[in-house]
C-alpha positions in Angstrom: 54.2 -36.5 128.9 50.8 -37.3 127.5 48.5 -35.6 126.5 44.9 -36.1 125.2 43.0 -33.3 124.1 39.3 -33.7 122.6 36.8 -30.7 121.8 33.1 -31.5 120.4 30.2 -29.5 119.3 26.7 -30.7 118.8 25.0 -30.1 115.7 21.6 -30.4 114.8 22.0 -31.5 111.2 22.8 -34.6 109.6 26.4 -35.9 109.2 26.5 -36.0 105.8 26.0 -32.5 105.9 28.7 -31.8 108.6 31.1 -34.2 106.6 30.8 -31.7 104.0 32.5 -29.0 106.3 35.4 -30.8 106.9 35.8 -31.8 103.2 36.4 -28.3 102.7 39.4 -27.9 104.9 42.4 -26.2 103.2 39.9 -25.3 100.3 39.6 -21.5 99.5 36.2 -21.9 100.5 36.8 -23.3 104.3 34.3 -22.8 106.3 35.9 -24.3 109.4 39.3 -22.6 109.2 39.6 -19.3 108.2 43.3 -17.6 108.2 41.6 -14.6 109.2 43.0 -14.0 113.0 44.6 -17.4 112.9 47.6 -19.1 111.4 45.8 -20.2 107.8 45.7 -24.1 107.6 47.6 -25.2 104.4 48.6 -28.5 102.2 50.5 -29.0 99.7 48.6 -31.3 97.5 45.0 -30.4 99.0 43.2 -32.7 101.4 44.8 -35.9 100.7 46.7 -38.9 101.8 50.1 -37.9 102.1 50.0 -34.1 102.2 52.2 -31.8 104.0 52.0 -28.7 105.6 50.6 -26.8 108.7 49.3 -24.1 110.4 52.1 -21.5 112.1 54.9 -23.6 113.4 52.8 -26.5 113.5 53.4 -29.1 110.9 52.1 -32.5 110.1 50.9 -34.5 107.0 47.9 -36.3 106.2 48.0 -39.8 107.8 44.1 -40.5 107.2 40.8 -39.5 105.4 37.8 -40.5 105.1 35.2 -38.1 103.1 32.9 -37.0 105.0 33.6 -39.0 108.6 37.7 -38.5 109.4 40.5 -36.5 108.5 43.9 -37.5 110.9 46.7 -35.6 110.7 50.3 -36.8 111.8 52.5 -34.2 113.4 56.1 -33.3 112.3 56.9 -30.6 114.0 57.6 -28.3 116.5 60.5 -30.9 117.9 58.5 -33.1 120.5 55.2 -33.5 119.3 54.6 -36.9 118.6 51.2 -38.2 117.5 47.8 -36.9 115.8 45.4 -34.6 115.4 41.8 -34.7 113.7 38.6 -34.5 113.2 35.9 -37.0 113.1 32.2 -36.6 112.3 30.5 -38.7 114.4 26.3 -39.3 114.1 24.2 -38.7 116.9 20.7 -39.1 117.5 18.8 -39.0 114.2 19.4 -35.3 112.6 22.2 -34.3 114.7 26.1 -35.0 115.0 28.8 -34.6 116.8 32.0 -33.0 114.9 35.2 -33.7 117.2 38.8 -32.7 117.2 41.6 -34.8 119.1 45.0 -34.5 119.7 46.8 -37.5 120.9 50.1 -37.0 121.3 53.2 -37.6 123.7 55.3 -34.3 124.7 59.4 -34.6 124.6 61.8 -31.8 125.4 60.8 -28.3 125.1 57.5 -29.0 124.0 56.1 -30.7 127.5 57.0 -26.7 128.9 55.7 -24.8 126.1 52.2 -27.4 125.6 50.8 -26.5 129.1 50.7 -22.7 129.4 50.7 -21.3 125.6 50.3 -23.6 122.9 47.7 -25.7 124.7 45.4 -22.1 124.9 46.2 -21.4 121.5 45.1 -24.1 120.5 42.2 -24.5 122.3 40.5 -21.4 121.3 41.1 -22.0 117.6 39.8 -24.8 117.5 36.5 -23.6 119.4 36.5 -20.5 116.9 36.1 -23.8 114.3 33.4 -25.7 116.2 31.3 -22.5 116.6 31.8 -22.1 112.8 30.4 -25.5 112.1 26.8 -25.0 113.5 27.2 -20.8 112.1 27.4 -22.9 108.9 23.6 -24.2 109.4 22.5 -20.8 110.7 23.1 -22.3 114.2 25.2 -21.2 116.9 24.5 -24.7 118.5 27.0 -25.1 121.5 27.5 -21.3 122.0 30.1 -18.9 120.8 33.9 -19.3 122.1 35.0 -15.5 123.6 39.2 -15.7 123.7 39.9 -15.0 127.1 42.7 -12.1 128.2 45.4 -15.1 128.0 44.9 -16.0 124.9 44.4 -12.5 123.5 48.0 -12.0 125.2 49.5 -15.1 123.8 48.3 -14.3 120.3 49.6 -10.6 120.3 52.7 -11.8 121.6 53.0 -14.3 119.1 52.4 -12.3 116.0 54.8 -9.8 117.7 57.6 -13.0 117.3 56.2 -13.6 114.0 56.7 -10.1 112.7 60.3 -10.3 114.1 60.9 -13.5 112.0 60.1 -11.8 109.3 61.6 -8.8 109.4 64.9 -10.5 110.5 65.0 -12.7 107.2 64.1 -9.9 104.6 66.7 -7.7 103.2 67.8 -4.7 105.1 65.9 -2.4 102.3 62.3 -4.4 103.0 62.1 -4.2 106.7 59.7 -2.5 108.5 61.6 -1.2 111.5 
């Protein structure tokens, strides 16, 4: 299964100064992607060629960048995710830009089931929550402000239920919380 998955914003600044944004990713200073109510975006040797690491179960490396215009992530995980994500600054009309993400990737196994109803949502609302950040960044709330639907609220309090779980199932018997 295929799938192509591409979310824009619009925003009225320069690129140069959108660039900037997604320098920042993984930084302690991220203005994109804050761990707050999300999975916190990490790499192991910063926003580089050849890092690794991920967001929640989702793991790739970095396969790409280009400061200020491209970062491209290659995913390794969950089992059958195969391609990229990233994000591109793209210039617009004079002043403004476009900052996209895309994932390209092709589905095997388990994940062409799991994709469509959960992760797909997931997904699509974080990364909305990061678009809508990028024109907050400029005192802009160019493009709107993404409201998670009941779904998604649903699928994220189920998911941190799991998470919990995972936890509490690996730590010794004296640290769990019951």
């Amino acid at each position: 299964m295929a799938v192509l998955n591409v979310q824009e914003r619009r925003i009225q600044v320069p690129s140069e100064r959108v660039g900037a944004l997604t320098d920042r990713l993984v930084s302690a200073d991220d203005p994109l992607w804050r761990g707050r109510s999300w999975p916190r975006m990490v790499l192991d040797r910063g926003l580089r060629v050849g890092s690794r690491g991920g967001h929640g179960p989702i793991r790739y490396s970095v396969e790409a960048y280009v400061p200020g215009q491209r970062v491209r992530f290659r995913f390794s995980a969950p089992r059958g995710f195969e391609g990229i994500r990233e994000f591109v600054v793209q210039p617009a009309e004079p002043g403004a830009t476009v900052l996209r993400h895309v994932i390209a990737m092709r589905l095997h196994g388990s994940a062409r089931l799991s994709w469509p109803p959960a992760l797909r949502r997931l997904h699509d609302a974080l990364i909305e929550e990061c678009l809508d950040r990028a024109g907050y960044a400029f005192g802009r709330g160019d493009g709107g402000r993404a409201e998670r639907s009941a779904y998604v609220r649903l699928l994220r309090y189920l998911s941190a239920r799991t998470a919990r779980r995972s936890v509490d199932a690996s730590a010794p018997t004296s640290l769990r919380t019951g």
